[in-house]
N, C-alpha and C positions, 0 to 999 in steps of 0.2 A: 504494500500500500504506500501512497505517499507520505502519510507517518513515519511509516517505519524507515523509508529512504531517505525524510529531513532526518531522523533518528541518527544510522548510519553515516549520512553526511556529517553532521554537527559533533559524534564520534573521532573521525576521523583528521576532524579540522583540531578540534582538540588534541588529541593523540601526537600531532602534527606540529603544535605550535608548543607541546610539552616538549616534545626531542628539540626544536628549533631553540628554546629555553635552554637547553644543556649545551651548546655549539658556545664552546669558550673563543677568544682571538686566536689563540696561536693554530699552528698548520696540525700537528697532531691532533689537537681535537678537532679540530675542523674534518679533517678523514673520516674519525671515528664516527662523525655526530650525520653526514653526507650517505657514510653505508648504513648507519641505524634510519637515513630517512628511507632510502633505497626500497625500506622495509613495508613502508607503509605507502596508500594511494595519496600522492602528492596532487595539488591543483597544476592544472594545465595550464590556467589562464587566471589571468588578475587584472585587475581597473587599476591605473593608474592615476591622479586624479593630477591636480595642477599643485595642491600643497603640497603632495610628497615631493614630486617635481623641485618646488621651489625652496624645499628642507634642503635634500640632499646634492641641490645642485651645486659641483665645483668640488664636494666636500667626499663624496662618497665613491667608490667602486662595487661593484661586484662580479665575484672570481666566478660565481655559479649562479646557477637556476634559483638553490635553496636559501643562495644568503637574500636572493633578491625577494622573493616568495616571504620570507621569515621577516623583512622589513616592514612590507606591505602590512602583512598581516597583524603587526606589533603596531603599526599607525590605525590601523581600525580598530583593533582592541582600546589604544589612548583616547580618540577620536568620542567610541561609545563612553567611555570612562567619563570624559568631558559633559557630552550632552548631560549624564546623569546628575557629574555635577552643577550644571550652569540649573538645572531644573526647579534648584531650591527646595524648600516645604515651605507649607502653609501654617506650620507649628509654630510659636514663638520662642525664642530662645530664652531662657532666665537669666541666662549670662550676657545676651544682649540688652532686655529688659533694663536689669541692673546698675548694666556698663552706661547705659544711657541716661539713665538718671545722675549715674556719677559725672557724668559728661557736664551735664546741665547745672550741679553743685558747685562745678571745678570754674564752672562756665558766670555763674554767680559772684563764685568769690572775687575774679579775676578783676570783672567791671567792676564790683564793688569798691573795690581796690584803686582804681582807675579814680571813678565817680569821686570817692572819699577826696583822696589826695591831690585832685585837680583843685578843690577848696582850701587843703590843707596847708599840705608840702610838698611839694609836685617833684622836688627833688628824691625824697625820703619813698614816695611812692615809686618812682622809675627804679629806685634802687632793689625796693622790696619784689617789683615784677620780674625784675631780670633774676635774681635767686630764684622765686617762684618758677620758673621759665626753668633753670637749671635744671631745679629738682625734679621736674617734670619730665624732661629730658633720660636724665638718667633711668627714674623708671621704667620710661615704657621697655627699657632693655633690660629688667630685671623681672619686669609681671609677664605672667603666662599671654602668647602672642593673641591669643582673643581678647584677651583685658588692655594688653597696650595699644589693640586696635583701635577700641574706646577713648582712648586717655591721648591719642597723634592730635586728633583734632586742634587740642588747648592749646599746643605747643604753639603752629603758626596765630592763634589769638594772642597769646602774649608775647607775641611780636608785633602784633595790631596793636596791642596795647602801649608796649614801652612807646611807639611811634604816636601814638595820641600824647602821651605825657611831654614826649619832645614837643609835640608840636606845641603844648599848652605853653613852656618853656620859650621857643619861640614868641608866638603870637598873644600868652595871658586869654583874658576868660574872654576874648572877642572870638574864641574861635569858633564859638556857638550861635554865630551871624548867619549861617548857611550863606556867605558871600562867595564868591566867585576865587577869592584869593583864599579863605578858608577852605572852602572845600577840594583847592589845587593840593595845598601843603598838607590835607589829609588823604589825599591820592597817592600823594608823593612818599610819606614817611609810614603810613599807615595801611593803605587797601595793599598797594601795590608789592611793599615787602611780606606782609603775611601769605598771598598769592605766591608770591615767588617759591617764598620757601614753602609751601605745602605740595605745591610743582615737584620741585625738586626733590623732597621726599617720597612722593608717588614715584621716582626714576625707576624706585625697588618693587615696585610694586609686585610685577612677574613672581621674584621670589620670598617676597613677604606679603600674599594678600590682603590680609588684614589691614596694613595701610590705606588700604578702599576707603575706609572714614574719611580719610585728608580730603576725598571729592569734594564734600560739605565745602570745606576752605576754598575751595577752587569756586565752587557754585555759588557761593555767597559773597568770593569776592570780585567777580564778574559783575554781578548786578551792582555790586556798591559803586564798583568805578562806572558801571554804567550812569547812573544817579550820579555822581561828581561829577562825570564831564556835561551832564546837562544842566547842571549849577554853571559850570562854570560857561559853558556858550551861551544859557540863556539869562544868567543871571540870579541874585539873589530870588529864592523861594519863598522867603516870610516876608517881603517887599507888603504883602499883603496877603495874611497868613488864609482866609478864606474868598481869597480872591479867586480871579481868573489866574493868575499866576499859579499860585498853590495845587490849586485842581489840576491845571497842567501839566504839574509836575506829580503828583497821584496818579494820573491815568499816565503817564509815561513811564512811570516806574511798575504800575501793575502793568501794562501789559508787555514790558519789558521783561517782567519775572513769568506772565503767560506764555511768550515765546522762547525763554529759556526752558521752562521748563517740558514746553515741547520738543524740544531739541535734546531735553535728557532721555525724554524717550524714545526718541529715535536712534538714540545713541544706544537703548539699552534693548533696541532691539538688532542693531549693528552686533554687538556685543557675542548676542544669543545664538544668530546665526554664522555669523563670519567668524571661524576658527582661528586667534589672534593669540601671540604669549601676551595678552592686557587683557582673555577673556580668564575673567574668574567668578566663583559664584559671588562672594561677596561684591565685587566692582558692579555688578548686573542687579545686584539688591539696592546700594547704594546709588546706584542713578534713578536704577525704579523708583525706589522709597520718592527722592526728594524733586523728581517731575511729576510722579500723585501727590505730593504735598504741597508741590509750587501750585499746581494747576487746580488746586480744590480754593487755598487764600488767595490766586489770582483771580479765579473767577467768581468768587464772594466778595473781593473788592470794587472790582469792575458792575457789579451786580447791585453793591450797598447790603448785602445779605448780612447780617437777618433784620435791618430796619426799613427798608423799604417792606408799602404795603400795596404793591404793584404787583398783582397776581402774575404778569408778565416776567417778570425776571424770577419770582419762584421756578416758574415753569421751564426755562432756560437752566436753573442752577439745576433743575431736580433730572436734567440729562447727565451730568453728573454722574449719577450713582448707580447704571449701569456700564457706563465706560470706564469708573475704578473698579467696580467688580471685572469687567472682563480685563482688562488689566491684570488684575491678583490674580485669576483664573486660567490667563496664558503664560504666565509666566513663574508662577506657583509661590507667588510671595503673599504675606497675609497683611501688610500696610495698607496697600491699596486697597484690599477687601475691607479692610476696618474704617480706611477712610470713607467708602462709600456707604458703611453702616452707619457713620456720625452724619451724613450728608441726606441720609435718606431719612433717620431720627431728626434732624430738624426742617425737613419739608414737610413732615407728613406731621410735625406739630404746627406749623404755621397753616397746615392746610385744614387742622382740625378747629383751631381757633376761629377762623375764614367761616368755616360754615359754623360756628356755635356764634358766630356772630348776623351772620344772614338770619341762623333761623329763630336769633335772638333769644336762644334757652342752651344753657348749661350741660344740658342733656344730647344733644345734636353734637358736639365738639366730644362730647364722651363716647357716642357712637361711633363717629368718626374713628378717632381712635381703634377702638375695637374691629370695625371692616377694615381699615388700613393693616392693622396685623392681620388679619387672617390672610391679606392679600400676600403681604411679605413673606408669611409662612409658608403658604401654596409654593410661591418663586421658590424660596429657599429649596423645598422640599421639591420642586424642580428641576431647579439646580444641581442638586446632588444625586437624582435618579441621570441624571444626564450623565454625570461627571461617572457613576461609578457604570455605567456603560461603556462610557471610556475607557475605560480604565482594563472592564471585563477583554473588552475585541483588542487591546493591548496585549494582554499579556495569552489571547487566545491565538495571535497572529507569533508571539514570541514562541509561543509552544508548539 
């Protein structure tokens, strides 16, 4: 039957890439390892593709049929290894969980730091960030590489930081003019060196994953120099703080961070499919994660969500919350699924308030409620008769 001959195939390729496993460099075992394959029904024929190609181009020979056969077959074993890993889970890590809140403490302290001693001692402050900065440093090469994943990020912030205290040093407390000459000198000593160096950090990224965090740095410091050079071409922002100016400058910074952070996902779908030493699971989580999180507060800004009561931009945010769901769903991360669970929790209260206000009783918005879950339930329970379908013709196609 055909069973039994995928059986015998998949047998044999085995069997095949066991012996090809024991073929040491030198020429003795090579002999040896050539008459034990002699032994077995070798492949005739192999797909060459363009990245083995462009692996082994300049770099590689082969003396035989087997050593070439044995390569191939080692790049699709790596190749499958990969996909599994880029695939992610939808599980959340505790140790990410965690690491992220310490993110956010370290993240705390650092401005606080900053904020304090710009009033203070601005001197006493630069001095206490750069230690801070040190100590920092050194850990992350002592905590376990999951943990110092967490903890790369701060590093290039307290470099945004020591650079705001310069610049305070410079320029004194005018630097909070959002002027044109302000916000160059914090381009200049501040976005632009924390950038740098979280760049530069990422160079390792290939063999230290977990540096994936530094993106954050990279992503957040794009948009800020975005926002500075449009201070400084168009001029002071608070000229008139809820003027035409200001607003201008809101909707240029949202939909600055809307187009960023559609451009992270298309990066993170680059990522998934193009076979890259820069594709890793964490770096694919890390663009995912913060283009579903750009693009949920970019479009809640652009929207006024949740105070407009303009049933029309409801209706526009609440597209939303199927395209972070399929988001999470294609690419097996649980941020975006979460995101579009807080996105669809607050449409479907402003949608219940809407009608307990039309129908003018307390009762109508409770109802609401209660068909609104049953509706999400239904999906949800949809959703997962879909998904474990999938899943089934998966592993009935692997068998």
């Amino acid at each position: 039957s055909s069973s039994s001959k995928r059986f015998n195939s998949s047998n044999k390729t085995s069997r095949y890439m066991d012996i090809c496993g024991e073929i040491s460099d030198n020429e003795e075992d090579d002999e040896e390892g050539y008459s034990q394959l002699d032994a077995v029904d070798r492949p005739q024929q192999v797909i060459l593709t363009r990245h083995f190609f462009e692996v082994h181009k300049g770099t590689a020979t082969f003396d035989s049929w087997e050593q070439l056969v044995s390569a191939v077959l080692m790049e699709e074993g790596e190749q499958g290894k990969l996909q599994d890993d880029l695939s992610g889970s939808n599980i959340l890590d505790p140790v990410q969980i965690f690491g992220s809140v310490a993110t956010v403490l370290i993240e705390a302290c650092v401005w606080g730091l900053v904020g304090y001693y710009m009033m203070q001692n601005t001197v006493v402050g630069l001095v206490l960030t750069i230690l801070y900065g040190i100590g920092l440093l050194l850990a992350v090469y002592i905590l376990p590489s999951q943990l110092a994943g967490m903890v790369w990020p701060n590093i290039p912030c307290v470099i945004g930081a020591t650079g705001v205290l310069l610049a305070v040093l410079v320029k004194g407390s005018d630097l909070s003019d959002a002027s044109p000459g302000s916000a160059g000198l914090i381009l200049l000593v501040c976005i632009v060196p924390q950038t740098l160096a979280a760049a530069a950090w990422m160079y390792k990224l290939p063999e230290d994953p977990d540096r994936a965090s530094l993106f954050s740095n990279l992503f957040l410091g794009l948009w800020a120099a975005v926002q500075a050079l449009f201070i400084i071409v168009m001029g002071n922002a608070k000229d008139t703080l809820f003027g035409d100016r200001f607003w201008g400058w809101f909707h240029f910074a949202f939909w600055a961070l809307l187009l960023q952070s559609g451009s992270c996902i298309v990066l993170t779908r680059y990522l998934f499919v193009v076979r890259s030493r820069w594709s890793s699971a964490e770096l694919v989580s890390w663009t995912l994660n913060l283009g579903a999180l750009g693009l949920a507060v970019s479009v809640s800004a652009l929207l006024n969500i949740p105070y407009t009561d303009e049933m029309w931009r409801w209706l526009l945010f609440s597209l939303l919350v199927p395209g972070l769901v399929l988001l999470g769903l294609l690419f097996g991360r649980a941020v975006p699924t979460m995101l579009g669970g807080i996105c669809l929790l607050m449409a479907t209260f402003r949608l219940s308030l809407w009608v307990g206000s039309r129908a003018g009783s307390p009762l109508a918005a409770f109802g609401t409620f209660g068909c609104c879950g049953a509706v999400v339930l239904a999906a949800a329970a949809g959703l997962r008769r879909c998904h474990s379908n999938g899943d089934q013709q998966q592993s009935t196609a692997v068998d």
